[in-house]
N, C-alpha and C positions, 0 to 999 in steps of 0.2 A: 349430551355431556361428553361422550365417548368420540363424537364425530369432533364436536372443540376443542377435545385435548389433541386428535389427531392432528387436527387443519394450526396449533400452535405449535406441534412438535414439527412439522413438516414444515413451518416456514422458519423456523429456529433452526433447520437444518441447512434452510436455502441461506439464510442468514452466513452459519456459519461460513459454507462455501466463498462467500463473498469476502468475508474476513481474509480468507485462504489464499486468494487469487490477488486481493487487496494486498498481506503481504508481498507476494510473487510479485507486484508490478512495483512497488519498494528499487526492485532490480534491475526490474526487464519490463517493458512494455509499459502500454496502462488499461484504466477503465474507465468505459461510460458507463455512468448509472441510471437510473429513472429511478422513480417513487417505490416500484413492486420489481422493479428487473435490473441486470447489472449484464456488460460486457465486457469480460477480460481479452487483449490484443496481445501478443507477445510477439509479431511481427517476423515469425518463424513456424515455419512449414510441420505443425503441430497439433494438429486438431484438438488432440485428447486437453490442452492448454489453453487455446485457442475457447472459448467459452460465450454461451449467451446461456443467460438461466432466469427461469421466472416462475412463481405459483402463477398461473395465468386465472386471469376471471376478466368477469362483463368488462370493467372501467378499462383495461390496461393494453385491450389489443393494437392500439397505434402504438405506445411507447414501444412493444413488444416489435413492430413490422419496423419502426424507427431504431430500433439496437440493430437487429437484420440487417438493415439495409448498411448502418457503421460499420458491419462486421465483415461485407461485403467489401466496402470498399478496403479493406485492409490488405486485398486481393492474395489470402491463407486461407486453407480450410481452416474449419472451425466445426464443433458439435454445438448443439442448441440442446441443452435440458427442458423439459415443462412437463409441469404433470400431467397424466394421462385423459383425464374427465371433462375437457372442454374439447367439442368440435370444433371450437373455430380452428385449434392448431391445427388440425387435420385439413381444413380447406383454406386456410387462411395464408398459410404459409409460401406458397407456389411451389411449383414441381422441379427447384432445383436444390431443394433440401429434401434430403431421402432417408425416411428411418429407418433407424440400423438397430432394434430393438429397444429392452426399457430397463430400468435399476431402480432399486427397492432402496427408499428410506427404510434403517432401522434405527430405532434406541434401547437402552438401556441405563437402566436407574443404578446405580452402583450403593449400594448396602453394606453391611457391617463389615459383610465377610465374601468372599470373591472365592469362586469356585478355582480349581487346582487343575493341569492338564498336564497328561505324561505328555511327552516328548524327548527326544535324544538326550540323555542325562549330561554331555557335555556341552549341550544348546544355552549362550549365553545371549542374553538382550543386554547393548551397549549402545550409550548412548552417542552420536555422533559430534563432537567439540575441538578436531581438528582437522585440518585440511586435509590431513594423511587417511583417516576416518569417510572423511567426504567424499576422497577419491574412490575407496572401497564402495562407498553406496553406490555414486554413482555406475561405477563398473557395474554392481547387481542388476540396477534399474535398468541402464541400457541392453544390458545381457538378455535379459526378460521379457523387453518391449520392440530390442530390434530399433532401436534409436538411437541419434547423434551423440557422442560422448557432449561434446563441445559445446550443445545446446543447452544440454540437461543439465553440464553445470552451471550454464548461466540462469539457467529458470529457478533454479533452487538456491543458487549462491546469497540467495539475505537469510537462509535457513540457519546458517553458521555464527550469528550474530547472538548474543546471549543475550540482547537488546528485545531480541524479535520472539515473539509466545506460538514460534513453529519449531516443532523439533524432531532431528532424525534421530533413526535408531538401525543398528544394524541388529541380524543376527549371526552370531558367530559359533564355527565348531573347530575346537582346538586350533583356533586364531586364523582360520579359515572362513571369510564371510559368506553366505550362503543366502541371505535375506537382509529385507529392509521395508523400513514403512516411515509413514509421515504423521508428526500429532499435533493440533492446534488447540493450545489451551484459548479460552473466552470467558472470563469471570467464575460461577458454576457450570460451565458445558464445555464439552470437549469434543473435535470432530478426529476420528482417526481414519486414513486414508491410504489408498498405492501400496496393500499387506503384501509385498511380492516375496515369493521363492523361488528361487533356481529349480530346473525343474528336475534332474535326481534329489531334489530331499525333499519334493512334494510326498503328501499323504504318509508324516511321521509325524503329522502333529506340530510343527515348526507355526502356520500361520494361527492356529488357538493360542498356543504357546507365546507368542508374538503377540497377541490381541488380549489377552488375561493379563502380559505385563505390562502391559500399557493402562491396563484399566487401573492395575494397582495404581500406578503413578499420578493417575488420574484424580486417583482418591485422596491421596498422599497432596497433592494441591488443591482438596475440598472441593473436586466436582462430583456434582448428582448425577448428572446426568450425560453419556456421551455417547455420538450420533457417527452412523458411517453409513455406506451406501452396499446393498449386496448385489452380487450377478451369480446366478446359476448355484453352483457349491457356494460359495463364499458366503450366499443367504442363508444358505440350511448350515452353515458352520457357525454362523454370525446366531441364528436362531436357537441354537445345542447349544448356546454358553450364555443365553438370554435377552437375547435383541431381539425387539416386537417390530412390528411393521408400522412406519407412522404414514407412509406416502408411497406412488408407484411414479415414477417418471420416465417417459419415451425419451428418447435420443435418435435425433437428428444430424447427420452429416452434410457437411457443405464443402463442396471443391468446386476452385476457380475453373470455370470454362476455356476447355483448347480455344484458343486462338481461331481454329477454322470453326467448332461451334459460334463460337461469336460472329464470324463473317457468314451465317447459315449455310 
């Protein structure tokens, strides 16, 4: 029973991601999908955007080598998700996808009452609804990750849309932005994602603070349940406020071959 709540929380997960990227290509790029798997392209020098993902098992290993090889020719790196428990990924994939460790599904059931986190008393979570707003996130995200401004607004630009059930949030200290993350409502599920902070106002508490008031809002639009991915601290922070572990997923990097590799 335990193993089937797990294997439906962790494809509800993969689920939502798809939704997420499905927005994103709204904007920019697009997707090939299959039955169990989906490929997001966004046609820019992006990996972490750049996407292939799948629960992998017995039936699906061609669609799986068939998204690959789409993703190749888009001729951008790209990262490949799958969960960890099948060998085929391991031999199946060739030796020019290289993994670069692995992230944790978590969820969390959201209940009557939602736990409380200190953080900077003048720490404000604001929602992001204009372009003046968007510039601010933006500036965070790229400060943070060491990326393209120019990009990143276009990967995000359907975010801004009240149309669209993607929504940024900064956070703010005495009108000073500091932080930012991304939240995808989907009926009752919500996935939250990209909890970033600058890094003098890590470890005050900013990214719980950040993830507790998202949950509120969460609740506030009748989700049960809502799902995000942990690496390193971010799981044991994500696990301190009540996220269980539904899934483990390896990540894979792929970069197009120099020129003289391809001429051996």
């Amino acid at each position: 029973m335990l193993v089937t709540k797990r294997k439906r929380r962790s494809e509800t997960l993969l689920g939502l991601l798809y939704d997420y990227c499905g927005i994103l290509a709204t904007g920019l790029g697009s997707i090939d999908d299959k039955e169990s798997s989906f490929a997001y392209h966004t046609g820019l020098t992006l990996p972490y955007f750049n996407i292939v993902a799948s629960r992998v098992n017995e039936s699906n290993h061609l669609e799986i080598q068939a998204l690959i090889e789409l993703a190749k020719q888009q001729e951008q790196p790209f990262t490949a998700i799958f969960n960890c428990k099948d060998q085929w990924v391991k031999q199946g994939l060739g030796e020019d996808l290289i993994m670069r460790g692995s992230i944790t599904g978590m969820m969390c059931k959201i209940g009557a009452s939602l736990k409380s986190y200190e953080a900077h008393p003048a720490a404000k979570l604001v929602e992001v609804n204009t372009q003046e707003l968007f510039y601010e996130w933006v500036h965070v995200f790229c400060q943070s990750y060491d990326l393209p401004i120019e990009d990143i607004e276009r990967v995000f630009a359907p975010c801004i849309n009240d149309s669209v059930p993607l929504q940024l949030h900064i956070v703010q200290i005495y009108q000073k932005t500091i932080a930012c993350c991304v939240t995808l409502f989907k009926e009752d599920k919500a996935l939250l994602l990209w909890d970033t902070v600058l890094p003098m106002y890590r470890r005050q508490g900013i990214g719980n603070m950040m993830m507790l008031g998202r949950m509120k809002l969460c609740s506030e639009h009748q989700c049960s349940e809502v799902y995000s991915f942990g690496m390193h601290a971010s799981k044991d922070s994500l696990q301190s406020i009540g996220f269980k572990k539904v899934g483990r997923y390896d990540l894979y990097r792929y970069d197009k071959p120099l020129e003289e590799d391809k001429r051996g």
